[in-house]
N, C-alpha and C positions, 0 to 999 in steps of 0.2 A: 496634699495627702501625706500623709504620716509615713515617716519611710518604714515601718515596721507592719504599718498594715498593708495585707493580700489582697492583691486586684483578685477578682473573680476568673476563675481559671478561661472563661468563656474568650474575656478580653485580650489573654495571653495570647490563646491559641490564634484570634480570628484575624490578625493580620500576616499569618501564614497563609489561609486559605482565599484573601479574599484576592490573590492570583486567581483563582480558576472562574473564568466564565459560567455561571448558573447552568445557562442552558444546556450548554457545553458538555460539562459535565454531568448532568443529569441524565443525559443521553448515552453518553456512554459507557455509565452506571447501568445502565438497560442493558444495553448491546452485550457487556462484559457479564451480567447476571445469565442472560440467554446462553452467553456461551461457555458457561461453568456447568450451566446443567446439562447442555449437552456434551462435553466433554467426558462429565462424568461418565452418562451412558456408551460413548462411541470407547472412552479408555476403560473399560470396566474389566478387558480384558488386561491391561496395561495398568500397571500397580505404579502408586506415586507421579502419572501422568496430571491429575488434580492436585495435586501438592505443587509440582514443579510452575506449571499454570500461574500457579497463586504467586509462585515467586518470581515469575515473570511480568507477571502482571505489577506487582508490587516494584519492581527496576524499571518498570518503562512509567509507572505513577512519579517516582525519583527524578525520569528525566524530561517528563512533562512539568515536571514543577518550576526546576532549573530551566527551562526550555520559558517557561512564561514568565520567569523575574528577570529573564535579558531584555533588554529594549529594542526594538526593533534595531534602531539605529548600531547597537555593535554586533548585531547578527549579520550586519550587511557589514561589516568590519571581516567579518569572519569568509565571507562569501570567497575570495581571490586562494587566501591559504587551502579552503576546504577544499576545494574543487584543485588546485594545485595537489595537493598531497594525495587524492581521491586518484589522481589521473596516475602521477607517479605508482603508486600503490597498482592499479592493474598494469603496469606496465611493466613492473615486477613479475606479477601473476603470471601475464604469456613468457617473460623471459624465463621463472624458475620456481612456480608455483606449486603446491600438490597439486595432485591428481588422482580424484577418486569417484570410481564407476563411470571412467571412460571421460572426466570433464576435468581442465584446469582452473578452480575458480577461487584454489585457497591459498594463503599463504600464511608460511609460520614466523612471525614473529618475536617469539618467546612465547608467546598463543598464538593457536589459529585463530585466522581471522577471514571474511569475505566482503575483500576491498568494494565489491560491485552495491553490497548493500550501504553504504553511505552515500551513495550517488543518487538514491533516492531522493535525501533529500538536499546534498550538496547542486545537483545539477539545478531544482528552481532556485534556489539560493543565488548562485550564481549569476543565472540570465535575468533574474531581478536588476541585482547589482548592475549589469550592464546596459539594461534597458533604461535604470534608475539616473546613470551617467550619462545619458545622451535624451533628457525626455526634452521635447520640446524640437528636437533636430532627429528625427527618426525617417533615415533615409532606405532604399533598397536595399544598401550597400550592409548599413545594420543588421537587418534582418539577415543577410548574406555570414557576415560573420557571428552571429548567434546559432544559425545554423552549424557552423564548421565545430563551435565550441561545443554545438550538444553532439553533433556526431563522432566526435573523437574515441570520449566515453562508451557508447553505445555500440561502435565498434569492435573497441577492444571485449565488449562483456558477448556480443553475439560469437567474437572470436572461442571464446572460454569450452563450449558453446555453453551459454545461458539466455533460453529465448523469454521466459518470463519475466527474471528482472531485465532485459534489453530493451521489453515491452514498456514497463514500468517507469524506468529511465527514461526513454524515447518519450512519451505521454505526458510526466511532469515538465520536461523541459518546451515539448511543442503549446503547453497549456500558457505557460509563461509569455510565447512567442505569439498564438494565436489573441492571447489577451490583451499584448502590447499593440496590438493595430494591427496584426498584417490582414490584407488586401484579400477579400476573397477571389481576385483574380488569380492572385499565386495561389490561392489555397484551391481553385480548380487546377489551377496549371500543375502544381503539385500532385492531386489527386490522378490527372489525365498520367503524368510521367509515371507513377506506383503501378497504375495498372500496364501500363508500355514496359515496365520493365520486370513483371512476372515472370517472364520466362527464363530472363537473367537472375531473377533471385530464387524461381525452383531450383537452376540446376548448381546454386553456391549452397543450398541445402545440406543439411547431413540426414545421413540415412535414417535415422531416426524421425528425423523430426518431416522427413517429408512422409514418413507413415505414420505417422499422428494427422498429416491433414487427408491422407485415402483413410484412415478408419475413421475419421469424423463424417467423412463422406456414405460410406457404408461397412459401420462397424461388425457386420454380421460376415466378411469377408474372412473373416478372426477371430469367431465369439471367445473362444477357452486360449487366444494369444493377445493381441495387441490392442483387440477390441474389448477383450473382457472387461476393462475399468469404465467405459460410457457401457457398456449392454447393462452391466451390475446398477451404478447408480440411476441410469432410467429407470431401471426397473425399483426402487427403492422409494423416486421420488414420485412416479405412477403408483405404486401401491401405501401411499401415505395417503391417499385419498384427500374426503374435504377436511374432515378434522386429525385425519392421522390414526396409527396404532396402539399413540403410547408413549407418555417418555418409559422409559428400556424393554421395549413391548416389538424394539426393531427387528424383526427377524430378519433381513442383508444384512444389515450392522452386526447381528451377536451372532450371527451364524458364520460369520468372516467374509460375507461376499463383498462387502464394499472395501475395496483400495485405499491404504491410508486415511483410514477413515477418520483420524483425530485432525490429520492436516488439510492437505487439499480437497479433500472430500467430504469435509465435514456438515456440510451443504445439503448430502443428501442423507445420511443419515435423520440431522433435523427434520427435514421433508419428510422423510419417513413417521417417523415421530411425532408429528405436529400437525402433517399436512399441509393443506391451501390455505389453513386460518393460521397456521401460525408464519407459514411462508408471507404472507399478507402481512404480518405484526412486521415480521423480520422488513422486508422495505420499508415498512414506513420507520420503521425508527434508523434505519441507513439513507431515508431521504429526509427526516432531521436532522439528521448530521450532517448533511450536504447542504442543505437549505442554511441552517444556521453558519455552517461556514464560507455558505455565497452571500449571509448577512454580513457579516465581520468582513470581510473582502468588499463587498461596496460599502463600505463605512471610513475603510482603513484612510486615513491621515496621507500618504503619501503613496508616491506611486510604487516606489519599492514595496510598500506592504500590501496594496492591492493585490500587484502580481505576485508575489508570494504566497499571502493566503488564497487566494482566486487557485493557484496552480496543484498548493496545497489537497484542497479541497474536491477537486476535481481528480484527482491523483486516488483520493478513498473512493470517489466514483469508479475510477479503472480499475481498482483491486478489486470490488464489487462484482460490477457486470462480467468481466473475464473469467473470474473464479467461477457466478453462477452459470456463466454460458458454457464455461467447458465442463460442467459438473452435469447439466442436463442437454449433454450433447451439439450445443449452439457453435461451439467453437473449440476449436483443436485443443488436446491439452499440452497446455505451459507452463506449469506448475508455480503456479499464480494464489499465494492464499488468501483466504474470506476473511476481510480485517477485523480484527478483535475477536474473532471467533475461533479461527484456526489455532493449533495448538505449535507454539515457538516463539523464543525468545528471540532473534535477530528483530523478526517482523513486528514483535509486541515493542521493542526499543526505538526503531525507526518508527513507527504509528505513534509512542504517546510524546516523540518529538515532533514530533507533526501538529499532532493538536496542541501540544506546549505554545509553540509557534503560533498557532491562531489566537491561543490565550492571551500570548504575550501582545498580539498586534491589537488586542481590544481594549486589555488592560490597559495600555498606554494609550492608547485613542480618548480613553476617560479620565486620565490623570491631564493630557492637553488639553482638554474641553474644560477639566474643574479648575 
């Protein structure tokens, strides 16, 4: 080729993109469209909430990209410092952290920062690496200390109090554990001890949070106090019927009855809006998401990437189910948001490194095969 003639701009561009998974991406082009347009209607009252969005969205595209041109191989390089610095970082937090509306969970660094959300996805990271180091000889003993390393973390962030991401944390890291082989014996024996020890973890409770689990029981005990935020969104996502109102046809949403209604409750707004048929879309394109990333995880090249994406992947399933259960009264609220749809930047930066990660473990799964 002539050095003075122009490759066609196509050529330039296309070994930038062809990091990203097809399917992958296609999906969460869906998910992210869904939840621009309901964003719009639930911030309508909230000026520059869809602006902010966009550039949210756009920084966590940034670190999905970055996220799927590492190789698997030095993300597990990364695993020991992340999780070192992650643990340091909340240990800071309980020694001299801010404190705001009653919780210690930030620390300032020259910026605030909320050390608990990197543990998202520092803690699969991690018990990869360690399962990754011992595959082949994975004794009780194993499992014993993968245990000790997820509960360190998870500790200090229920200390904060923070029960959603604790939930969060807890989930990525037991998905890694339950993946690696453990025993459905210990996973009864485990189940049997959680419930033997409920009455030791009601009364370590804080008051708050053990009236979130009586109003999830009977929110009408409190409709215009503690109950108001499930009585509201039932009723929202009840009166969306089979096809919905509307997009911005919500009356709970524009009338102000739904709670937070850009972030955690964004869920029922939609419902409102959309109804059954579009509540119906929304699963399915959140169980292509799942599905395609329990593809890429039993594909994955090595055991470190299996458990990673496998844990990965499962981890969008928990933000999922939690978020709709406690939106339509299933489950206490923990302030748990609907990924890709909820409106914020932490959780949009930790989510499109997430899928970075399953990016990057496919990407290279096909550069070893070619």
């Amino acid at each position: 080729m002539h050095l003075t003639e122009k490759r066609p701009l196509r050529q330039i561009i296309k070994p930038y993109f062809t990091v990203f998974d097809g399917p992958l991406a296609l999906i969460l082009f869906l998910i992210l469209s869904v939840a621009l347009v309901t964003l719009y209607s639930a911030g309508i009252d909230f000026p520059g909430r869809v602006e902010d969005q966009l550039r949210n969205i756009l920084i966590g595209f940034v670190v999905m990209w970055i996220a799927a041109i590492i190789p698997p191989q030095t993300l597990m390089r990364f695993a020991v410092p992340v999780y070192t610095v992650g643990v340091a970082l909340l240990v800071a937090v309980a020694a001299f952290g801010l404190i705001k509306k009653g919780a210690r969970r930030w620390l300032n660094v020259g910026v605030v920062i909320q050390p608990s959300e990197m543990m998202k996805i520092a803690m699969p990271l991690m018990l990869a690496w360690f399962f990754q180091k011992r595959e082949g000889q994975l004794r009780w003993q194993e499992f014993l200390v993968a245990a000790v390393i997820l509960a360190i973390p998870v500790g200090l962030i229920i200390k904060q109090p923070d029960l959603g991401t604790a939930i969060l944390v807890l989930s990525a890291g037991f998905y890694v554990i339950f993946l690696a082989g453990l025993s459905w014996k210990i996973l009864i024996g485990l189940a049997a001890s959680v419930l033997a020890s409920l009455p030791v973890v009601w009364s370590m409770l804080h008051d708050y949070q053990r009236d979130r689990v009586m109003t999830l029981i009977d929110p009408t005990t409190d409709p215009l106090g503690k109950g108001f935020h499930i009585i509201q969104a039932t009723i929202a996502i009840g009166s969306g019927g089979i096809a919905g109102k509307g997009w911005l046809k919500g009356t709970q949403a524009h009338l102000e009855f739904i709670p937070e209604r850009t972030t955690d409750f964004i869920f029922a707004v939609f419902s409102e809006e959309f109804g059954l048929i579009g509540n119906c879309v929304l699963l399915v394109l959140y169980l292509l998401l799942i599905g395609r990333g329990m593809i890429i995880a039993a594909n994955a090249p090595t055991f470190f990437s299996r458990l990673l994406a496998g844990a990965i992947t499962l981890s969008f399933f928990t933000y999922a189910f939690v978020n709709m259960g406690m939106v339509s009264g299933v489950l206490p609220v923990v302030g748990v948001p609907l990924p890709f749809m909820s409106y914020g930047g932490t959780a949009m930066v930790t989510l499109g490194l997430g899928v970075g990660m399953l990016m990057s473990i496919q990407r290279h799964r096909k550069l070893v095969q070619s």
